[in-house]
Chimera marker file (.cmm) of the C-alpha trace (Angstrom):
<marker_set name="trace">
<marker id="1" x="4.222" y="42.606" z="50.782" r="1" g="1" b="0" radius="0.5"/>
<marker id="2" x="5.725" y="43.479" z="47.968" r="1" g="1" b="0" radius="0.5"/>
<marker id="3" x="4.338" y="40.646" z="45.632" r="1" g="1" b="0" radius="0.5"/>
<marker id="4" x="0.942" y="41.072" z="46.945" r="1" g="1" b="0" radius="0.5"/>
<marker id="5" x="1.399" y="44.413" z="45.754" r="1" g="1" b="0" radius="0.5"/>
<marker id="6" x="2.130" y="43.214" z="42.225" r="1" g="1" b="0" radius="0.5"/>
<marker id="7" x="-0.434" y="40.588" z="42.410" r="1" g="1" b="0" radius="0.5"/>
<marker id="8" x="-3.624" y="43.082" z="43.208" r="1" g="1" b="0" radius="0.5"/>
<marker id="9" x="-2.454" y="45.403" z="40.358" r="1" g="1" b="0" radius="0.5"/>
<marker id="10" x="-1.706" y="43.423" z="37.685" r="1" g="1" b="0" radius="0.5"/>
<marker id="11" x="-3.890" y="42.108" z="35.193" r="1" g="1" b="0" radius="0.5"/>
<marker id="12" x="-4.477" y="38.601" z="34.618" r="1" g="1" b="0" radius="0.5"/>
<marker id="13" x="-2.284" y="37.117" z="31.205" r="1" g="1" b="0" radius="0.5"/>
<marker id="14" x="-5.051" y="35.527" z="28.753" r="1" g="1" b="0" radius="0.5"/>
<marker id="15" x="-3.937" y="33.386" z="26.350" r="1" g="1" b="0" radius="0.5"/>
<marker id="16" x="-5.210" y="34.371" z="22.654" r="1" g="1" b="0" radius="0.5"/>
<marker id="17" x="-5.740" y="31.473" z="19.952" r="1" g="1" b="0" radius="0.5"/>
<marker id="18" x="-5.869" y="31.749" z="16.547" r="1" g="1" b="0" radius="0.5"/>
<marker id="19" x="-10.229" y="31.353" z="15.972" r="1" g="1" b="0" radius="0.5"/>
<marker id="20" x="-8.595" y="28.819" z="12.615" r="1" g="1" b="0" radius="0.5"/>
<marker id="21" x="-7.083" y="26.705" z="15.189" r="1" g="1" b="0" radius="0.5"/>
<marker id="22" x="-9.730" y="26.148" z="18.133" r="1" g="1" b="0" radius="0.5"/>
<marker id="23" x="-11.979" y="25.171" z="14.837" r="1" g="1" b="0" radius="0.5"/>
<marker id="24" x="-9.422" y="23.011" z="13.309" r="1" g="1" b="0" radius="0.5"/>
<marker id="25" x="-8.974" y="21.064" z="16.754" r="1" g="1" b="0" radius="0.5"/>
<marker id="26" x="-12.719" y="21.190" z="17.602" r="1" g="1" b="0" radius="0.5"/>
<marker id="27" x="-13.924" y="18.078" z="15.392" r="1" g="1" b="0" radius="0.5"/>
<marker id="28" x="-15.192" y="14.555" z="16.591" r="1" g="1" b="0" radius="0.5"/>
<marker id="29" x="-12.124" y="12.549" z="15.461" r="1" g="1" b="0" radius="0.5"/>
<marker id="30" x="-9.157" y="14.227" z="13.980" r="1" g="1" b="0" radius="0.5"/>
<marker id="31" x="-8.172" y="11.362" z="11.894" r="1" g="1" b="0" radius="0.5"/>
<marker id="32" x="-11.797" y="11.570" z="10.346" r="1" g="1" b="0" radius="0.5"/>
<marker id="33" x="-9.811" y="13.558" z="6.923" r="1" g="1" b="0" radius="0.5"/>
<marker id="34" x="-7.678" y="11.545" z="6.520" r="1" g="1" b="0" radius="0.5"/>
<marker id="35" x="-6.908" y="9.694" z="3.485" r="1" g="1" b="0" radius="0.5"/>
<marker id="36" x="-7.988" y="6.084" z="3.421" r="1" g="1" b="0" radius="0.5"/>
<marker id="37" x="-5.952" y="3.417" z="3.262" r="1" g="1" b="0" radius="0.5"/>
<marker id="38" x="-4.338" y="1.910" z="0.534" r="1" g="1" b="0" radius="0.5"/>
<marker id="39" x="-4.138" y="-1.768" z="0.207" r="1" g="1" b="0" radius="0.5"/>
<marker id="40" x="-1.321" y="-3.522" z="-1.357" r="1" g="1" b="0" radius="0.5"/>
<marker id="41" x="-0.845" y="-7.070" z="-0.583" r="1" g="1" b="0" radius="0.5"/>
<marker id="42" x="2.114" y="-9.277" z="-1.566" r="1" g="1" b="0" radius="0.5"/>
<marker id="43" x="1.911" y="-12.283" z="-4.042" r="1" g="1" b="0" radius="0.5"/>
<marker id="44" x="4.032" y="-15.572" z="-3.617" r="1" g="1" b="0" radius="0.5"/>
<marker id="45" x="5.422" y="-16.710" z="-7.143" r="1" g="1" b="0" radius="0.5"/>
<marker id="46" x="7.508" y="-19.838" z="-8.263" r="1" g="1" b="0" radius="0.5"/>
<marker id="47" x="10.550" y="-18.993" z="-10.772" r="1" g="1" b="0" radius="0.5"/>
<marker id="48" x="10.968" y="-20.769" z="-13.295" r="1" g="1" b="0" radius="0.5"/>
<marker id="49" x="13.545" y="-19.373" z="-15.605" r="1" g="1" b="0" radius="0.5"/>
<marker id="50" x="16.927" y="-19.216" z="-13.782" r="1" g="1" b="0" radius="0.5"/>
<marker id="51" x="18.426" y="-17.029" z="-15.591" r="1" g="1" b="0" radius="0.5"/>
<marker id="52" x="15.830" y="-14.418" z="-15.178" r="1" g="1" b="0" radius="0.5"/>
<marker id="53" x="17.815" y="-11.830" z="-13.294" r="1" g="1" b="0" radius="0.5"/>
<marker id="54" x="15.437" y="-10.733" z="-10.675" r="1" g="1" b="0" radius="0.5"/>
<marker id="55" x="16.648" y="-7.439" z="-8.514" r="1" g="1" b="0" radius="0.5"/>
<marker id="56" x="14.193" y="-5.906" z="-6.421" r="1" g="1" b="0" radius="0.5"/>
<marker id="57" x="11.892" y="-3.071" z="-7.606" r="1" g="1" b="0" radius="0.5"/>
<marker id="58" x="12.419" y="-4.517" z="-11.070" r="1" g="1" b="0" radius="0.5"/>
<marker id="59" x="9.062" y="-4.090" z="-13.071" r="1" g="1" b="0" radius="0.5"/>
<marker id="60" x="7.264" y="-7.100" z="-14.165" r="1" g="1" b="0" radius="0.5"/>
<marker id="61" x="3.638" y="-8.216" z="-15.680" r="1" g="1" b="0" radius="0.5"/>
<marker id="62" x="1.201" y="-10.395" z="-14.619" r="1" g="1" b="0" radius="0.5"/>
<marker id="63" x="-1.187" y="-12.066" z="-17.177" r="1" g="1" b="0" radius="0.5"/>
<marker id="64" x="-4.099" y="-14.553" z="-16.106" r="1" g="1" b="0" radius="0.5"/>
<marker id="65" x="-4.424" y="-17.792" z="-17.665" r="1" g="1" b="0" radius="0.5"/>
<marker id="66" x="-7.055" y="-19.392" z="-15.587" r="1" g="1" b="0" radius="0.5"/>
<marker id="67" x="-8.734" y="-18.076" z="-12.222" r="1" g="1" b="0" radius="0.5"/>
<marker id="68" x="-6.084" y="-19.751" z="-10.405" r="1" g="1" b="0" radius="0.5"/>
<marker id="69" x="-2.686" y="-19.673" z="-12.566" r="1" g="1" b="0" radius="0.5"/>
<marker id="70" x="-0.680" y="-16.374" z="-13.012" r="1" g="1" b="0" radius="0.5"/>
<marker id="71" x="2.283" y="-16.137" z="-15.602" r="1" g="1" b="0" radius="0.5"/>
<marker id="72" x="4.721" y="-13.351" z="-14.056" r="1" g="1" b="0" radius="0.5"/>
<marker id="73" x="6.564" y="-12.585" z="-17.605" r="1" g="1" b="0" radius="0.5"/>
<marker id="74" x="9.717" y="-10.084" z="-17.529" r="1" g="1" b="0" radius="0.5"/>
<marker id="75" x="10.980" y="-8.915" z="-20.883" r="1" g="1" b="0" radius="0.5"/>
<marker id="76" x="8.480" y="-11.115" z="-23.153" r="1" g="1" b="0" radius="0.5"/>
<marker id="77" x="9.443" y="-14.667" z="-21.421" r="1" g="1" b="0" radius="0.5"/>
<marker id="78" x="7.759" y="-16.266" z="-18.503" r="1" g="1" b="0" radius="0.5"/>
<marker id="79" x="9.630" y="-16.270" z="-15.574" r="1" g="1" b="0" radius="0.5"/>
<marker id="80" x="7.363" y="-17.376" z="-12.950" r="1" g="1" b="0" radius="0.5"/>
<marker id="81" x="3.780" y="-18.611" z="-12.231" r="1" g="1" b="0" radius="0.5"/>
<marker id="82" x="1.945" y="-17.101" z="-9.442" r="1" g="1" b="0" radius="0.5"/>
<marker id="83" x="0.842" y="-20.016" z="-6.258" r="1" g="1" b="0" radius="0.5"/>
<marker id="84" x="-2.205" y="-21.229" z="-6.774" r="1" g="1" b="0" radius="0.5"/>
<marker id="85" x="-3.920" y="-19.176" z="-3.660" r="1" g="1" b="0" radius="0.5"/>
<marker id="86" x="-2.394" y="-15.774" z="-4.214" r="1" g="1" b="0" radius="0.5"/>
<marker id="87" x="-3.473" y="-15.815" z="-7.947" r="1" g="1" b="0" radius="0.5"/>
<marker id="88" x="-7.229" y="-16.409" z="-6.726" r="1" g="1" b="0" radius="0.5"/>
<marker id="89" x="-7.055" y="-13.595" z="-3.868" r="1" g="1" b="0" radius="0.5"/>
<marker id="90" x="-5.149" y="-11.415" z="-6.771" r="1" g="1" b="0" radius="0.5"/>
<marker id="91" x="-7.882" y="-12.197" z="-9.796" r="1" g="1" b="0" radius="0.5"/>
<marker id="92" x="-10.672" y="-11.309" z="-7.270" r="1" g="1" b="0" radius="0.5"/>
<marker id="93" x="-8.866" y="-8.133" z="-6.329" r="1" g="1" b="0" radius="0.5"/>
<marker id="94" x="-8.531" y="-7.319" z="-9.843" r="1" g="1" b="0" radius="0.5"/>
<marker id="95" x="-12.436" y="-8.021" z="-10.718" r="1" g="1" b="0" radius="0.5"/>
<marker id="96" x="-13.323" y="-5.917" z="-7.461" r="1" g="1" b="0" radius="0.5"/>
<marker id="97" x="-10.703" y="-2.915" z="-8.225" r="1" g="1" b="0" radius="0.5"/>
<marker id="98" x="-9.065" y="-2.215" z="-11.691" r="1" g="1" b="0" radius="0.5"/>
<marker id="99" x="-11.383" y="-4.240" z="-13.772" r="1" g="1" b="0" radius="0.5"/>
<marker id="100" x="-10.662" y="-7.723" z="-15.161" r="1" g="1" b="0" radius="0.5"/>
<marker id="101" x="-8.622" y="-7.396" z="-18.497" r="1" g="1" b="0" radius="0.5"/>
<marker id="102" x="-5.964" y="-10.304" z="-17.438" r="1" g="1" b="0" radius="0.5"/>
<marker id="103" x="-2.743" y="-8.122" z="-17.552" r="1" g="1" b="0" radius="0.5"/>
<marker id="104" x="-1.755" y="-5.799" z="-14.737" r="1" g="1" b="0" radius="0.5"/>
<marker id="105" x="1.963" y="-4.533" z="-13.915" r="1" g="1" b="0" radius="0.5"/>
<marker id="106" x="3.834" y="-5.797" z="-11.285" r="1" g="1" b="0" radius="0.5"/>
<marker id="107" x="6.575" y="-4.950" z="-9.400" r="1" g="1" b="0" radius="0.5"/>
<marker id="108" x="9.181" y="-7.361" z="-7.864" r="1" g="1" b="0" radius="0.5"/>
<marker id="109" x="9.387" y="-7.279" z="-4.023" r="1" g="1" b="0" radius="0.5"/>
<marker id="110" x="11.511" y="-9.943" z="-2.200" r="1" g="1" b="0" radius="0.5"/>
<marker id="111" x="14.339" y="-11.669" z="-4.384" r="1" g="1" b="0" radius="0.5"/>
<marker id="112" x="13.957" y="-15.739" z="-4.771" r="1" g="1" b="0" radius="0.5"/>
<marker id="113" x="15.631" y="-17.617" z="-1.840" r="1" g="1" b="0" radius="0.5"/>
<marker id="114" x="17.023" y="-21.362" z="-1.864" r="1" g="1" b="0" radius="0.5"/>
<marker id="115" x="13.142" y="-22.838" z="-2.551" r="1" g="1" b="0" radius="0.5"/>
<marker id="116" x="12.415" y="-19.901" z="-5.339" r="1" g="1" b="0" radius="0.5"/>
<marker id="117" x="9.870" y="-18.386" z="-4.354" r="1" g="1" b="0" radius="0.5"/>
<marker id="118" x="9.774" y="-14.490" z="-5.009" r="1" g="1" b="0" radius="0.5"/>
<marker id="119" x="7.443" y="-11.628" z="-4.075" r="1" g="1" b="0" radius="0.5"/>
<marker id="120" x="5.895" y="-9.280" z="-6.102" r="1" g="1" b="0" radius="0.5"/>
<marker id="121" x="2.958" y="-6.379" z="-5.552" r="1" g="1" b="0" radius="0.5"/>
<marker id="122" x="0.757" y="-4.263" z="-8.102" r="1" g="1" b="0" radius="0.5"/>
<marker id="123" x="1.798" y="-1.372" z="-9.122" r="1" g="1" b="0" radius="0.5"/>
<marker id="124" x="-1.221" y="0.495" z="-8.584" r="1" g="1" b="0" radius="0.5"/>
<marker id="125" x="-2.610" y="-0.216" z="-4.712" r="1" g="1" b="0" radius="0.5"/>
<marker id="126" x="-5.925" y="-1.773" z="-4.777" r="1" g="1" b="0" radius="0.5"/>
<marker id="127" x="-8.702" y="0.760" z="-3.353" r="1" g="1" b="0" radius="0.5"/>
<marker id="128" x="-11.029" y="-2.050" z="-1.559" r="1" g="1" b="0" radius="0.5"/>
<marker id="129" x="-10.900" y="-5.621" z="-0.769" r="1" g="1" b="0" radius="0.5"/>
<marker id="130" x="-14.399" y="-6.751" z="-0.856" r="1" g="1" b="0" radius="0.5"/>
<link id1="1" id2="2" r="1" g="1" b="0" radius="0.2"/>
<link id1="2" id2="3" r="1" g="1" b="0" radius="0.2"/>
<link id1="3" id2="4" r="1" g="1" b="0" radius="0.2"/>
<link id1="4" id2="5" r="1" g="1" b="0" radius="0.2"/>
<link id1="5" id2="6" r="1" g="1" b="0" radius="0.2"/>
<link id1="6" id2="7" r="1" g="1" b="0" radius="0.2"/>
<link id1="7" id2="8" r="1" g="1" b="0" radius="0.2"/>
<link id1="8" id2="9" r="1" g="1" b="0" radius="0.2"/>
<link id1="9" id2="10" r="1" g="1" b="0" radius="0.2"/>
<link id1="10" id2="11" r="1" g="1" b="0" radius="0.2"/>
<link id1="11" id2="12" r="1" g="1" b="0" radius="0.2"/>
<link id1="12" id2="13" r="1" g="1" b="0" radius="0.2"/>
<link id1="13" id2="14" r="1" g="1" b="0" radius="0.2"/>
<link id1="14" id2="15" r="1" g="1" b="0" radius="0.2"/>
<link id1="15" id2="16" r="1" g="1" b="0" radius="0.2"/>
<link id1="16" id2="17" r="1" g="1" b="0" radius="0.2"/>
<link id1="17" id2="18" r="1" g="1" b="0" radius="0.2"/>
<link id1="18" id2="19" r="1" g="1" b="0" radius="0.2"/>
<link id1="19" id2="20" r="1" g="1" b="0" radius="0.2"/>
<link id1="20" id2="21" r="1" g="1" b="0" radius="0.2"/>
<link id1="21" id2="22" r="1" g="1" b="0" radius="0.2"/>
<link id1="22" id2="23" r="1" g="1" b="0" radius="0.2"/>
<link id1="23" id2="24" r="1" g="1" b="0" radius="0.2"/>
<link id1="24" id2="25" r="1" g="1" b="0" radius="0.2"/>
<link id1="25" id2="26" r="1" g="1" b="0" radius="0.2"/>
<link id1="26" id2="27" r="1" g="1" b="0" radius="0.2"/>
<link id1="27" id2="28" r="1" g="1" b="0" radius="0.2"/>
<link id1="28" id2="29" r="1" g="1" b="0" radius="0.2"/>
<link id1="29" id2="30" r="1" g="1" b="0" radius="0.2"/>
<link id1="30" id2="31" r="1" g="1" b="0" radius="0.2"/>
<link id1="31" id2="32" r="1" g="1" b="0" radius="0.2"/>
<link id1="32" id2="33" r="1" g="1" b="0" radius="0.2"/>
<link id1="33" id2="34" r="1" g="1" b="0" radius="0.2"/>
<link id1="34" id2="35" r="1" g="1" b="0" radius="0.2"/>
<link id1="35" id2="36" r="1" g="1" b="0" radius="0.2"/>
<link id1="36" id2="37" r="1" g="1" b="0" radius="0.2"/>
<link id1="37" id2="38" r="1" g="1" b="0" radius="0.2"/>
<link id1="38" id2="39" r="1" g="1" b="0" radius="0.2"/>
<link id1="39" id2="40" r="1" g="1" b="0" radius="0.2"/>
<link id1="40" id2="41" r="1" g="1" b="0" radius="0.2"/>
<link id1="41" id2="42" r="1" g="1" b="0" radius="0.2"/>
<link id1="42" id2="43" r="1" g="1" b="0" radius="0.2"/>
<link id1="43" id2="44" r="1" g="1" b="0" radius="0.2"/>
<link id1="44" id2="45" r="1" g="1" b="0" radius="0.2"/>
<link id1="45" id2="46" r="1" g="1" b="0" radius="0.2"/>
<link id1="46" id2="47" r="1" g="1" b="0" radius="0.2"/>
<link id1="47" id2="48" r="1" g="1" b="0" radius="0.2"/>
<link id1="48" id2="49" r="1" g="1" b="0" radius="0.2"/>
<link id1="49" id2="50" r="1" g="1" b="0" radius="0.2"/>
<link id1="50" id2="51" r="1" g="1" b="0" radius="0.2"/>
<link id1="51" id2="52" r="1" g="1" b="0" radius="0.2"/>
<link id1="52" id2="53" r="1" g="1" b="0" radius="0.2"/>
<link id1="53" id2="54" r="1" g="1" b="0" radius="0.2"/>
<link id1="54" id2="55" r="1" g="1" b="0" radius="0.2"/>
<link id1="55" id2="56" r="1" g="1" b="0" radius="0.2"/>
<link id1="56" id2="57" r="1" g="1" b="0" radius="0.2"/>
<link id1="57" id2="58" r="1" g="1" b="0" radius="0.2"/>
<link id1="58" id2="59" r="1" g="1" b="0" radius="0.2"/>
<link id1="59" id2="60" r="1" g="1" b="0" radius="0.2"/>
<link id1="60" id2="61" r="1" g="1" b="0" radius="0.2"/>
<link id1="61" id2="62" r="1" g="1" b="0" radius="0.2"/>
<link id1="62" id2="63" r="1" g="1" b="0" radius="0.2"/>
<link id1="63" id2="64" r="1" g="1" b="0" radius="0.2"/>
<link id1="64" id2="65" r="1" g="1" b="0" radius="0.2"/>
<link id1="65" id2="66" r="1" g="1" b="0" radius="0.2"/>
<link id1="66" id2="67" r="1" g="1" b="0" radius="0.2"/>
<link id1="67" id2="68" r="1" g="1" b="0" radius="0.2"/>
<link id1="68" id2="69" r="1" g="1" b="0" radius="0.2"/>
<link id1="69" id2="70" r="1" g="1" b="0" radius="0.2"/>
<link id1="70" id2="71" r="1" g="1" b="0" radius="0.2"/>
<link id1="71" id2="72" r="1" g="1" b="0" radius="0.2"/>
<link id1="72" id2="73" r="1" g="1" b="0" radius="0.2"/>
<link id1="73" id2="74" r="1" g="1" b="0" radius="0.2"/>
<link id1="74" id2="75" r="1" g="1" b="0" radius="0.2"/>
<link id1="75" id2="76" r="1" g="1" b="0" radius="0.2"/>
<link id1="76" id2="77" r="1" g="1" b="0" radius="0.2"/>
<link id1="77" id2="78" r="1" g="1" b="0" radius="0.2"/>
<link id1="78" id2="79" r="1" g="1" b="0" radius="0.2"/>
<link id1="79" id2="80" r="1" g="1" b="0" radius="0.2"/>
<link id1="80" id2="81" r="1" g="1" b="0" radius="0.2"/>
<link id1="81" id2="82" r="1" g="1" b="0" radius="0.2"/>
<link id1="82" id2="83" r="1" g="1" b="0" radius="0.2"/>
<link id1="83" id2="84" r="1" g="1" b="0" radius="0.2"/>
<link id1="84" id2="85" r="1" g="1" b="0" radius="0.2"/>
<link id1="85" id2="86" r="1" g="1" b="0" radius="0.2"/>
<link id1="86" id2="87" r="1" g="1" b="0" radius="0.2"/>
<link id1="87" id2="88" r="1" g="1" b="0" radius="0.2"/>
<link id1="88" id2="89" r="1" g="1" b="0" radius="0.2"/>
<link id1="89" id2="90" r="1" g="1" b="0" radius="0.2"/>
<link id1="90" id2="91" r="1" g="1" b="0" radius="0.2"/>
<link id1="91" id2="92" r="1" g="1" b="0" radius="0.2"/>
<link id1="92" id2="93" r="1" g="1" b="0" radius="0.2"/>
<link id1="93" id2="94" r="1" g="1" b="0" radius="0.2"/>
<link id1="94" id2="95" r="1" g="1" b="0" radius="0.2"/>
<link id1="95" id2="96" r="1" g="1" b="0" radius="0.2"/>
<link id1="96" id2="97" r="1" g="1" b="0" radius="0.2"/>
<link id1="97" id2="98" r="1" g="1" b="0" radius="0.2"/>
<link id1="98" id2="99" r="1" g="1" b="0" radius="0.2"/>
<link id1="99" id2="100" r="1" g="1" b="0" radius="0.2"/>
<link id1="100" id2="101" r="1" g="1" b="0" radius="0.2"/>
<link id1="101" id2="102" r="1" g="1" b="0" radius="0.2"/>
<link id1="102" id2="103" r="1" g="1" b="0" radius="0.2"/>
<link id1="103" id2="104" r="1" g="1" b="0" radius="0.2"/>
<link id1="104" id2="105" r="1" g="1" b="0" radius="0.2"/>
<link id1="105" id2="106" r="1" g="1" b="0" radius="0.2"/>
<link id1="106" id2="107" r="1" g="1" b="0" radius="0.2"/>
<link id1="107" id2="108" r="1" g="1" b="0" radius="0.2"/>
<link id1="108" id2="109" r="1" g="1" b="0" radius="0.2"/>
<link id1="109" id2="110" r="1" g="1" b="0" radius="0.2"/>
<link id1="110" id2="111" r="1" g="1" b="0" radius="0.2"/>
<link id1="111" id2="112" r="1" g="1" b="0" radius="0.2"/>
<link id1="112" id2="113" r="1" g="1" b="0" radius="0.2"/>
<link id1="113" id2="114" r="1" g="1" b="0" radius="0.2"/>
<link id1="114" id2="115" r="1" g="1" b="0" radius="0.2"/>
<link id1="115" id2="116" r="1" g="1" b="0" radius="0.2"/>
<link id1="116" id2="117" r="1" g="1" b="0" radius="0.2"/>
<link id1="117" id2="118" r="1" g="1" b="0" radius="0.2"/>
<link id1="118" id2="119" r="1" g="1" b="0" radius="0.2"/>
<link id1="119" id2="120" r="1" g="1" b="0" radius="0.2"/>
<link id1="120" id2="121" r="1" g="1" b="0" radius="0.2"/>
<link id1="121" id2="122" r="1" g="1" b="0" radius="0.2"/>
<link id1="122" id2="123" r="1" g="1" b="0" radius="0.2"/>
<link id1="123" id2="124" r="1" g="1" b="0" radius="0.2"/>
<link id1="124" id2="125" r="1" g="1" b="0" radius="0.2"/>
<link id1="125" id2="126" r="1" g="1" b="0" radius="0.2"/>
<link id1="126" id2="127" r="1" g="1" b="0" radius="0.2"/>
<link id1="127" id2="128" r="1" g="1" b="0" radius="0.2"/>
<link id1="128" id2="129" r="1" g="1" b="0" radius="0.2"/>
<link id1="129" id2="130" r="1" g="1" b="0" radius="0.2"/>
</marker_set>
C-alpha cells in the first residue's frame, strides 16, 4: 500500500539533455568529420654502403634518377637504391601529390636484415593515391 501510495503521487523523473548534444549525435554518420586518411606507404631499398650506419627514424633523401631507380643518399653519399617497383609506385605518388622535383625526404623505417634490404617512408604522408 504504501508504495502505491508513493507511486500515484510522485512525479515522473525526465531526463534533460544538453539541446548541443542531441544535435551533435543527430547526424547521418558520425565519422562523416572526420579527418581523412593519410597515406604513407613503405619503400623496399637495397644498401649499398656498409658502413652507412642506419638506425631507425634516421632522416634520409631520396633523389630520382630514372622513373624506376631511386638513390636513398644519407649525409651526401649514396647508400642505397630504391627496388625497381617501389621507386615506380613512389615517382607516381610524387607526380600525383607533392609535385615532381626528384628529391623528397625520407625517413628510415625497418633496419637492413641478413639480405639488406631496408625500409624507408616520406616524410610528408601522401594526400591521394590516384
Amino acid at each position: 500500500m504504501g508504495l502505491d501510495f508513493i507511486r500515484a503521487d510522485a512525479t515522473r523523473f525526465e531526463q534533460k539533455r544538453d539541446k548541443s548534444k542531441i544535435l551533435e549525435l543527430d547526424v547521418e554518420d558520425l565519422l562523416s568529420r572526420g579527418k581523412p586518411d593519410a597515406f604513407v606507404p613503405l619503400f623496399r631499398c637495397q644498401l649499398t654502403d656498409e658502413t652507412a650506419g642506419l638506425a631507425a627514424g634516421q632522416p634520409a633523401l631520396g633523389r630520382v634518377q630514372s622513373e624506376s631507380q631511386f638513390n636513398i643518399i644519407r649525409s651526401n653519399k649514396i647508400i642505397g637504391v630504391m627496388l625497381a617497383e617501389d621507386s615506380q609506385e613512389l615517382t607516381r605518388l610524387m607526380k600525383v601529390n607533392h609535385g615532381y622535383d626528384g628529391v623528397i625526404s625520407l625517413i628510415v623505417e625497418h633496419l637492413p636484415g641478413f639480405d639488406g634490404i631496408f625500409q624507408v617512408k616520406a616524410k610528408k604522408p601522401f594526400k591521394r593515391r590516384d
